[in-house]
N, C-alpha and C positions, 0 to 999 in steps of 0.2 A: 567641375574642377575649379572654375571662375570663382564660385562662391565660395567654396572653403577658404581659398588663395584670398577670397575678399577679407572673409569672416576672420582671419589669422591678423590677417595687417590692421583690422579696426583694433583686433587685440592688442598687438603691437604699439599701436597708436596712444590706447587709452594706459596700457602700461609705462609708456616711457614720454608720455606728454605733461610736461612741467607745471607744477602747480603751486602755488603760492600762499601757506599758513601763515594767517595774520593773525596778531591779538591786540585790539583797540580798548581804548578807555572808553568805559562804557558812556561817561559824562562826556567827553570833550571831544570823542571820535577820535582820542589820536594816537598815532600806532606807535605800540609797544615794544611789538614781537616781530618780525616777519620769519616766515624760513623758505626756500623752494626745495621741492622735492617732488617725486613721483611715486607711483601706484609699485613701481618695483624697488622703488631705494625702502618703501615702509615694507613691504614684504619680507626684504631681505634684513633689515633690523629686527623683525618681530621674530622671523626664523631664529638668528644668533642670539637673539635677548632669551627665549623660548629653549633654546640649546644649554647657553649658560646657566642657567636657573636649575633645569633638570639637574649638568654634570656639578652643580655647587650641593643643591638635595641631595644627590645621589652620596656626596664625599661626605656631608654632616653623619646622613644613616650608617655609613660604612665605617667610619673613620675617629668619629668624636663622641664623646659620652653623652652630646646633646641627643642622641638616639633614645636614653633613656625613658626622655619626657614622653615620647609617642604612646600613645593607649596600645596596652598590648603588645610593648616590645618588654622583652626580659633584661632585667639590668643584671651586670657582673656582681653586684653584690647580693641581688636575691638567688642569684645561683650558686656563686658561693655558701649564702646560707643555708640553701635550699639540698645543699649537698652536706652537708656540716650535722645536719637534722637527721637526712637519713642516714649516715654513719652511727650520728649519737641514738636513734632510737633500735639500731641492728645490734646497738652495744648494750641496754637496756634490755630487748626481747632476751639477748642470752644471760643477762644477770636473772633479769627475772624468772627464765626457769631454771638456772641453776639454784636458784632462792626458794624457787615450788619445789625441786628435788631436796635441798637440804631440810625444807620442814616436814617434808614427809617421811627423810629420814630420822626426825627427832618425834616426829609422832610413833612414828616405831619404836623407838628407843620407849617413849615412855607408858607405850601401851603392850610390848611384846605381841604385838599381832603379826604373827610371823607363820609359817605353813614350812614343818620341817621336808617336806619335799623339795621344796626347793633349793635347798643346800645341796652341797657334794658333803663330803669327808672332810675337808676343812671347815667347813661352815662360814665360810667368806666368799666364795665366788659361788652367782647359778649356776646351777646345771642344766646342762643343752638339754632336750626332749630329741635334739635332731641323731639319728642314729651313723657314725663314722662311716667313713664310703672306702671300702677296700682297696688299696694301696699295694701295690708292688714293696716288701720293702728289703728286697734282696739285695745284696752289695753287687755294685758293678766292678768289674775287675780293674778299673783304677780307681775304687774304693780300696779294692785290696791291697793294690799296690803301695798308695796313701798308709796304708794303715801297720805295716808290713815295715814302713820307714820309720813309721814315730815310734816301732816300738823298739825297732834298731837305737833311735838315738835317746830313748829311756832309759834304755836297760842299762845306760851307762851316769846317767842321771842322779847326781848323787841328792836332791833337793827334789818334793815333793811339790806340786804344782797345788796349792789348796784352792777349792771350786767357790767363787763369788758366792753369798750368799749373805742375805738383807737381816740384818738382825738391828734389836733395839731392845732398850734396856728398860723397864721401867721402875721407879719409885715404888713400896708398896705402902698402901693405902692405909694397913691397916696388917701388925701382927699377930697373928691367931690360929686356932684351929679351923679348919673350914668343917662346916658342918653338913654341906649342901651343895653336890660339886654342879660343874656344869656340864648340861645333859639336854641337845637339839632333840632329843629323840622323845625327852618330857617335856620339850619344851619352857626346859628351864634355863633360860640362855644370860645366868651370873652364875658367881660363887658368892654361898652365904657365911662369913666371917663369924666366928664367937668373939663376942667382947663385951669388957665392964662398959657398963652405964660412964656414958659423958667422956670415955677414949677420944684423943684426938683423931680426927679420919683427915689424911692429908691428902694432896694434889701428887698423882703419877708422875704429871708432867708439866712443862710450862703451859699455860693455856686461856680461854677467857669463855667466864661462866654463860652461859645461855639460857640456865633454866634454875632458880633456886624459889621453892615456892612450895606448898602442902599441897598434897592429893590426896583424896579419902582412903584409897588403897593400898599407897607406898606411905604414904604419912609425911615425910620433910623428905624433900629430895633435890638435887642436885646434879646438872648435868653440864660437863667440863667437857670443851672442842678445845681439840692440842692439834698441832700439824701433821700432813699429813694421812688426812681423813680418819685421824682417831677420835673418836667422844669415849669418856668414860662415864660411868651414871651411879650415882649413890642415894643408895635407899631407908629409910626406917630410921633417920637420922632424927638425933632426940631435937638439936638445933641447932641452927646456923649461923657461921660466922661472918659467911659473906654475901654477897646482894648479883643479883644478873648484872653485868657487864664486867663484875670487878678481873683484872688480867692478875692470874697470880703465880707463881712459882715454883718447879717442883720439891716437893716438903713441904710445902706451907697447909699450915690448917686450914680447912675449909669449914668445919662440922663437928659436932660432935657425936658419938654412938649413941643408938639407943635403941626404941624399940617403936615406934611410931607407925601407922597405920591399920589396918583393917586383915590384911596380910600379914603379918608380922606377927610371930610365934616363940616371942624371945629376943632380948638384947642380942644385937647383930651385925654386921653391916652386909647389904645385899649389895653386890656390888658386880655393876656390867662391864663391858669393855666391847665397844663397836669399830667396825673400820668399812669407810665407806657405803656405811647404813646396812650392814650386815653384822651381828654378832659372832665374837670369838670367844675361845676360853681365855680368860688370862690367867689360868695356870701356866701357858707356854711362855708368859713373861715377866710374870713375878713370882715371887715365892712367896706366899703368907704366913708358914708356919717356920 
């Protein structure tokens, strides 16, 4: 017990025993500097110099942009960026397949490779393969009730309630006899117009051209996107008046009739009408004769 009692006080000793830093000219011996101090006033400066330093580093990283410069810290502006990028390239993936679906629907357009099964009866939306799942579809007795009231407050009704219903008008293209209707089921999916040599063939609708350019098959053709997921397509056209991009306006000429291509069996106009990369008749929107 003696020696530890010892061993503590030598410690004691050499910690708090006064010591004397000089600093001499090295020429002339003569003192510059003194300081006194001991073995624990330097411990306890190097502790708080040691503490200050950390909580000063610690406030730079935390607190100030000088964090930047560190290898491998993330600056606010590459993560700004960094997020800016992956917004703009999520925006990009959906342009660009909305852009693979629209040229695949103009390859369609100008190939008619089309498989009449897949239509319904309209010829614009597919049709499910999945077969309807049996349904309840009896009136509940406050169906009945419902129904029991609205016809109470009809019958007295003197004004006919008319059912929403989406129509549109179009331009026609071209006056004539149609020679050649349209028919999913021959997969002939236009009507083919009679006309003189050199007729004007005009624009349905406002729109801007996509495709004006000769095919071995159709001969001079033309293909006009209007709003709405309409494209019209003009075929067998003797020549053309306008060029790909031109925007142009309903009634305006675009073409003139004739009889061009490979397919072509007579001055004519073959003439499509697509919506949403599905063909329709456009008997149901224009009148040609």
């Amino acid at each position: 017990m003696s020696e530890k009692r010892l061993k503590r006080q030598l410690l004691k000793k050499k910690l708090f025993t006064k010591n004397r830093l000089v600093i001499l000219n090295e020429d002339t011996f003569e003192e510059m500097f003194s300081l006194r101090l001991t073995l624990m006033n330097v411990f306890v400066v190097a502790t708080i110099g040691a503490i200050l330093i950390i909580t000063f580093t610690t406030y730079i990283i935390a607190f100030t942009p000088l964090r930047e410069f560190i290898p491998g810290y993330a600056s606010n502006k590459l993560k700004k960026d960094a997020t800016e990028l992956a917004i703009k390239s999520d925006s990009l993936a959906f342009a660009l397949k909305n852009n693979e679906a629209y040229i695949a629907s103009i390859k369609k357009v100008l190939t008619g490779d089309l498989e009449f099964a897949k239509f319904n009866k309209d010829s614009i939306l597919v049709s499910k393969n999945e077969m309807p799942q049996a349904e309840d579809l009896q009136p509940t007795e406050a169906d009945l009730q419902l129904r029991a009231e609205v016809e109470r407050e009809d019958k007295y009704n003197l004004f006919e309630k008319a059912q929403s219903k989406e129509s549109i008008v179009l331009f026609p293209p071209i006056k004539g006899l149609v020679t050649q209707k349209f028919s999913s089921k021959n997969k002939h999916f236009a009507v083919d117009v009679a006309a003189t040599k050199n007729t004007p063939i005009k624009a349905i609708l406002n729109g801007t051209i996509v495709f004006a350019d000769w095919t071995p098959s159709s001969g001079n053709v033309i293909v006009l996107r209007h709003n709405n997921g309409f494209i019209s397509v003009y075929k067998n056209l003797a020549s053309l008046t306008t060029s790909q991009g031109d925007v142009v306006k309903t009634g305006e000429a675009i073409a003139l009739a004739g009889a061009t291509g490979l397919e072509s069996d007579g001055i004519h106009l073959h003439f499509e009408l697509w919506k949403d990369g599905y063909p329709i008749d456009p008997t149901q929107f224009i009148e040609f004769e």
